[in-house]
C-alpha positions in Angstrom: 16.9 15.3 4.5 16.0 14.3 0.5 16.3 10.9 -0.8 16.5 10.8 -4.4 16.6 7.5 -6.4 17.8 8.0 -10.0 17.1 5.0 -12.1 18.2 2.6 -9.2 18.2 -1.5 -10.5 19.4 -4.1 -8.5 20.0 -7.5 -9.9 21.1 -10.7 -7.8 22.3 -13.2 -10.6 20.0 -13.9 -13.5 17.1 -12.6 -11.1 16.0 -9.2 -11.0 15.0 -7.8 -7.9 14.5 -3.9 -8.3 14.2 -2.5 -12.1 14.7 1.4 -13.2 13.0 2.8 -10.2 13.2 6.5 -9.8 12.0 8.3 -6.7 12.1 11.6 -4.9 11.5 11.4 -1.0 11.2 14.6 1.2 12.1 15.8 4.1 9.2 15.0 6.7 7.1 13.0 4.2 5.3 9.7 4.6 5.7 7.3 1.9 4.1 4.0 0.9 5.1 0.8 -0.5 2.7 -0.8 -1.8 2.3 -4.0 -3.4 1.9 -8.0 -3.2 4.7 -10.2 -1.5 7.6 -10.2 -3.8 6.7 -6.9 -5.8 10.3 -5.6 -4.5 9.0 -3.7 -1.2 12.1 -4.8 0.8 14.4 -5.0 -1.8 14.0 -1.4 -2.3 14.0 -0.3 1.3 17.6 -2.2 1.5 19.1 0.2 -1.1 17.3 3.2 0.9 19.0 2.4 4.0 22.6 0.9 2.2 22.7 -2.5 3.5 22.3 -3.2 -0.5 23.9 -1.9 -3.4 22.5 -0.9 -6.2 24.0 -2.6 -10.0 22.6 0.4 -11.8 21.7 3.7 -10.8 22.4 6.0 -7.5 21.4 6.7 -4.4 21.0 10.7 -3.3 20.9 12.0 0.5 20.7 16.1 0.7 22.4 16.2 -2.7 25.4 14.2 -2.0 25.7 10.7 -3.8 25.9 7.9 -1.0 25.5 4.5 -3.6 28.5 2.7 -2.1 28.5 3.9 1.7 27.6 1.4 4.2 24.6 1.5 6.4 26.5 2.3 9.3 27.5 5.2 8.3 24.0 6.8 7.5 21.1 8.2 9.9 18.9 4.9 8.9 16.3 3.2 11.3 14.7 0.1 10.0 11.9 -2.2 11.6 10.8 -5.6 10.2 7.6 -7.0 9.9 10.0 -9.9 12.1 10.9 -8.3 15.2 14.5 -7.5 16.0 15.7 -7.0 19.7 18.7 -8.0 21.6 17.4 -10.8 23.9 19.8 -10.7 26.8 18.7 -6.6 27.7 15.7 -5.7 29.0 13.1 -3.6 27.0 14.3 -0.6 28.5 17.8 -0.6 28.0 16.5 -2.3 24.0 14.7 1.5 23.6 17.6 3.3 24.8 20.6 1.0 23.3 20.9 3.9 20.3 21.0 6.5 22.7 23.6 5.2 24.6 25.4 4.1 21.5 25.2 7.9 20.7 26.3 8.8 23.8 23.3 11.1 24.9 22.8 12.8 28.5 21.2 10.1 31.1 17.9 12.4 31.7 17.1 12.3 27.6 17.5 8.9 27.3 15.6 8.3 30.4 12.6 10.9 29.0 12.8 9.7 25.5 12.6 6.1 26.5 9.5 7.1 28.7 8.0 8.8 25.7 8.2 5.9 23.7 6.8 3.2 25.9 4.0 5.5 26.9 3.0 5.4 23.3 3.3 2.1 22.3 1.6 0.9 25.5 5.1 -0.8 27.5 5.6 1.0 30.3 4.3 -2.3 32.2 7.1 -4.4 30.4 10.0 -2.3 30.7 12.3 -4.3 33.3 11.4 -7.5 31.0 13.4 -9.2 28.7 12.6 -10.2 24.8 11.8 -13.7 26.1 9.4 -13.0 28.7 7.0 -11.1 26.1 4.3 -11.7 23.6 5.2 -11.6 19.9 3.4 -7.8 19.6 5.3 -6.7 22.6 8.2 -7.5 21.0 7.2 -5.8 17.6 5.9 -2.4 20.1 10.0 -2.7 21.6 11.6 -2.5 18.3 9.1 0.1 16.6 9.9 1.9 20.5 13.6 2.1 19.3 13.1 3.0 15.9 11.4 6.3 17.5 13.7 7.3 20.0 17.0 7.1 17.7 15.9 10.0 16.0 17.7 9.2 12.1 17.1 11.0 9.0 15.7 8.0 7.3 13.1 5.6 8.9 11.9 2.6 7.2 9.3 0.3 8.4 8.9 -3.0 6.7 5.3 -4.3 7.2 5.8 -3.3 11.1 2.0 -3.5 12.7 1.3 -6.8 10.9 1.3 -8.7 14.5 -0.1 -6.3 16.6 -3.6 -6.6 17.8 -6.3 -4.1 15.6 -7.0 -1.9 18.6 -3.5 -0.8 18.7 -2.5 -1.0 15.0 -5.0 1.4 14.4 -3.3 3.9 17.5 -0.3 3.4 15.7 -1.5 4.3 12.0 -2.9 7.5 13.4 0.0 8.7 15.7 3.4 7.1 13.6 2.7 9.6 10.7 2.7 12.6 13.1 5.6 11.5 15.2 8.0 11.6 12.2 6.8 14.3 10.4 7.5 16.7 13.5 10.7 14.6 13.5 11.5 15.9 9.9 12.8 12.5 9.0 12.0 10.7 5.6 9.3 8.0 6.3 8.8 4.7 4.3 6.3 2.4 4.9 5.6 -0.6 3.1 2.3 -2.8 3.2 0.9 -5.0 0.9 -2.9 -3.7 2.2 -4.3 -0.9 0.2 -6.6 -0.1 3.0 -3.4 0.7 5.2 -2.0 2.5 2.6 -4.9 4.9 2.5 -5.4 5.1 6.5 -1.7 6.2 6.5 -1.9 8.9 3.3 1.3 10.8 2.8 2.5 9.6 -0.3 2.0 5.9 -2.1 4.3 4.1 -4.4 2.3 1.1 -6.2 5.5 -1.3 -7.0 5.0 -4.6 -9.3 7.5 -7.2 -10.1 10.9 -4.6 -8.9 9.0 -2.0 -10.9 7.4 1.5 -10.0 4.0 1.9 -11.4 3.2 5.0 -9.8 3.8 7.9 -7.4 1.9 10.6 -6.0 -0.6 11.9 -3.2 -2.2 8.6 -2.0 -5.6 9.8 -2.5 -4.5 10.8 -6.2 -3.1 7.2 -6.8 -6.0 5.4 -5.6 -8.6 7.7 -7.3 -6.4 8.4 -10.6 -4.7 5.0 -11.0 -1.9 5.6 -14.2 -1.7 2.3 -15.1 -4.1 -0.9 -15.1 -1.3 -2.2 -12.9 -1.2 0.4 -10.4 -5.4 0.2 -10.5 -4.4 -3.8 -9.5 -1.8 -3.1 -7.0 -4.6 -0.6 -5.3 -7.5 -2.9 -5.2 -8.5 -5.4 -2.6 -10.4 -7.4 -3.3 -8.7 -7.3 -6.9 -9.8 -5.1 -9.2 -12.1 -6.4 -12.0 -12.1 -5.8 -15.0 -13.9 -6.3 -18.6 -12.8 -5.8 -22.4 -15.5 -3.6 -23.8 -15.6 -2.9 -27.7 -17.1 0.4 -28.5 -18.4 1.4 -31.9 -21.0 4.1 -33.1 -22.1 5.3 -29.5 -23.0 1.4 -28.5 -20.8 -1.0 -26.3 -20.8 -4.5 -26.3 -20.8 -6.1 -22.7 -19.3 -8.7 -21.9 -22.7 -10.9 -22.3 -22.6 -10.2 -25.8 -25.6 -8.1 -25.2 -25.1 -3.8 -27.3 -25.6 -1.1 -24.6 -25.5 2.5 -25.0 -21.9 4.1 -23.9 -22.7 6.6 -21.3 -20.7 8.2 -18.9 -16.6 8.6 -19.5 -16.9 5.8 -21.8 -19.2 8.0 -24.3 -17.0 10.5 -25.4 -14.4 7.8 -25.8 -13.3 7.4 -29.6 -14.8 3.8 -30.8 -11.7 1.3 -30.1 -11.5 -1.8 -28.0 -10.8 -0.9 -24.1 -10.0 -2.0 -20.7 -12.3 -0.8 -18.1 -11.6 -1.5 -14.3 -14.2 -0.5 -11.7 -13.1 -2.1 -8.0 -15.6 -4.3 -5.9 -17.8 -1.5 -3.9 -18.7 -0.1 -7.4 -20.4 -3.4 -8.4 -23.8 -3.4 -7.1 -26.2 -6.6 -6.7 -29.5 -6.0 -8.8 -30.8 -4.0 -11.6 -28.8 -0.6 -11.9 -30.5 2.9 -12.0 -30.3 5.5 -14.4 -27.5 5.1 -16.7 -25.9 1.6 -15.2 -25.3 -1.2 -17.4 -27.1 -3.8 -16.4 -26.0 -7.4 -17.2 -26.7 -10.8 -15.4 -24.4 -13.7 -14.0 -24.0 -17.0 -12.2 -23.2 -16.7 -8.5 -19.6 -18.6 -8.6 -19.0 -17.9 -4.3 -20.6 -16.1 -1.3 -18.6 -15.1 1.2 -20.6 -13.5 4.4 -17.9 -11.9 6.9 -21.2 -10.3 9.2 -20.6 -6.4 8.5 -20.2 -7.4 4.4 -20.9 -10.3 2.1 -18.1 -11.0 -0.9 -20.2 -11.9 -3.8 -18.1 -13.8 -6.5 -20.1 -13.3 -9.7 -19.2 -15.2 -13.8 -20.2 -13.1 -16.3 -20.0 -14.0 -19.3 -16.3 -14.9 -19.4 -15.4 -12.6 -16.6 -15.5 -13.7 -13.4 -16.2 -10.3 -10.1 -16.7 -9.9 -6.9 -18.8 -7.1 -5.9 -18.8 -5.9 -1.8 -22.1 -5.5 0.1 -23.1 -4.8 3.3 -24.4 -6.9 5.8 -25.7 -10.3 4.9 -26.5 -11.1 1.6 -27.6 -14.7 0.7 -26.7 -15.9 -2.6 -26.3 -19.3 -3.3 -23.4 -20.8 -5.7 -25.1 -20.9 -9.1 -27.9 -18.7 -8.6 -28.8 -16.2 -11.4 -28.0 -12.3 -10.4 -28.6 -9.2 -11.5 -25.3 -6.9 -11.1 -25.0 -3.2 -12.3 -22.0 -0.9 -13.1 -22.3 3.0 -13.0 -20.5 3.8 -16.4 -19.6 7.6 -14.7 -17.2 5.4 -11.9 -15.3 3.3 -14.3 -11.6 3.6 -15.6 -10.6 3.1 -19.0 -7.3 1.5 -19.8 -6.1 1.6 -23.5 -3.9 -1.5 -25.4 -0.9 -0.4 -23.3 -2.6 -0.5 -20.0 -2.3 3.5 -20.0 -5.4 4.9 -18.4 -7.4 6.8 -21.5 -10.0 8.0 -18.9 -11.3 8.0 -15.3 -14.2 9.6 -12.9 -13.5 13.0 -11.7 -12.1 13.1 -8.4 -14.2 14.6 -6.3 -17.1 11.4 -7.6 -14.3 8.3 -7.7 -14.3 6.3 -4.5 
């Protein structure tokens, strides 16, 4: 199966939800969503699966337009980040209700609903009802029945967010696989960029019902098109300073004139937008070709395996990730250093002019 959007918007009222996205899904591929609450995640997985219509734009499965058919009569699966299950069944006969529906053989329905509770760790559970499990159990049933219908088109809405970390990262690792053998069309949509890259496949970066960007995860995280998708990608955010170049000399945000070195040397001299995420700020005086610049400690934040350093420079205000313990104290004077060959460079249209090659961006 292929899922093709062509120019797909979707507008409730004077509100609009989902704006000129176009998107090409194959057959056995893993695809993200990403982006923050209300970027258009859901909104766009409900025209996938048909339960919403599009207002411009159409919807493409295996080269046949299916815009105005109904949900029911497609191959969809869909999970929630809210679990759905049917409370008065038990979590057996909730695995196997779209087998029967189906009408398959008893001894497949009775493997396949094995199969699936194995997995997701509910063998224990299966003569219980909904009601008489924990909120992750719950989640594990409904992912459980997602698996075992076996549809063309399987879309997961934020579906591990209340599962413990043990087994959320089982699931990361296994999911992917499962489907891919399956052949079916996998969408997954997070608003954690660290998820997106555990789960790799494909990533869409969406912003405000708009596609910034799709590709090879790796490709969109390391190759960011736009300053948006760079900020869609980045947690903690992505900073960011407004650098003017002229003559082979920068001037840094402190006001202070500093060579331009690494991509942002054989820029032509014009006022930029560079981006360089959190682990690529470094506390103290840089090495080699780094700009150096100092700062007022604004925050600390010390989680045990890394400290968040909030950091004012000049009028910019970074966070820079370090590991371990660092102690910093709220207006203390730091040293912080950038590595000028591990920046992006965004022109006046937030179109990235230039970025680290990929086998040095991290």
């Amino acid at each position: 199966m292929s899922l093709v959007l062509e120019r797909v918007g979707r507008s409730v009222g004077a509100e609009r939800h989902i704006d000129d996205v176009s998107l090409t899904l194959e057959r056995g591929s893993l695809n993200v969503l990403l982006g923050p609450t209300l970027s258009g995640k859901t909104s766009l997985m409900r025209l996938m699966a048909g339960l919403d219509h599009p207002t411009e734009g159409r919807v493409i499965v295996d080269g046949t337009d299916v815009t105005g058919q109904h949900v029911r009569r497609r191959s969809v699966a869909m999970v929630y980040q809210q679990f759905i299950n049917y409370p008065s069944l038990t979590v057996f006969e909730n695995i196997a209700s779209p087998l029967r529906v189906s009408r398959r053989p008893r001894e497949e329905i009775e493997r396949k609903v094995r199969e699936a509770a194995a997995l997701l760790k509910l063998e224990p559970y299966l003569k219980r009802t909904p009601l008489e499990l924990s909120g992750g159990q719950q989640q594990r049933t409904a992912i459980a029945r997602a698996l075992v219908k076996g549809a063309d088109l399987v879309l997961l809405d934020e579906p591990l967010a209340n599962l413990d970390y043990k087994l959320r990262e089982e699931l990361r690792e296994e999911l992917p696989r499962i489907f891919a053998e399956s052949g079916a069309v996998f969408v997954y949509a997070t608003t954690e960029p660290m998820e997106a890259l555990l789960l790799g496949g494909n990533t869409a970066t969406l912003w405000q019902g708009r596609l910034a960007q799709f590709g090879p995860t790796p490709t969109v995280y390391r190759r960011p098109s736009t300053i948006t998708s760079a900020r869609v990608f980045s947690d903690p955010p992505l900073n960011t300073m407004r650098l003017h170049k002229r003559g082979g000399q920068v001037v840094l945000p402190t006001g202070e004139h500093a060579t331009a070195r690494g991509i942002l040397a054989g820029l032509p001299d014009e006022t930029y937008t560079v981006g360089f995420r959190a682990e690529q700020l470094r506390i103290g005086r840089g090495e080699g070709e780094a700009m150096t610049m100092t700062g007022t400690v604004a925050v600390s934040e010390i989680t045990g395996s890394e400290s968040f350093v909030h950091v004012d420079v000049g009028a910019e205000r970074w966070v820079a990730v370090c590991p371990g313990v660092l102690e910093v104290e709220p207006g203390e004077r730091i040293d912080v250093a950038i590595d000028p060959h591990r920046v992006f460079a965004f022109g006046h249209d937030g179109a990235l002019i230039a970025a680290p090659p990929l086998v040095m961006a991290a």
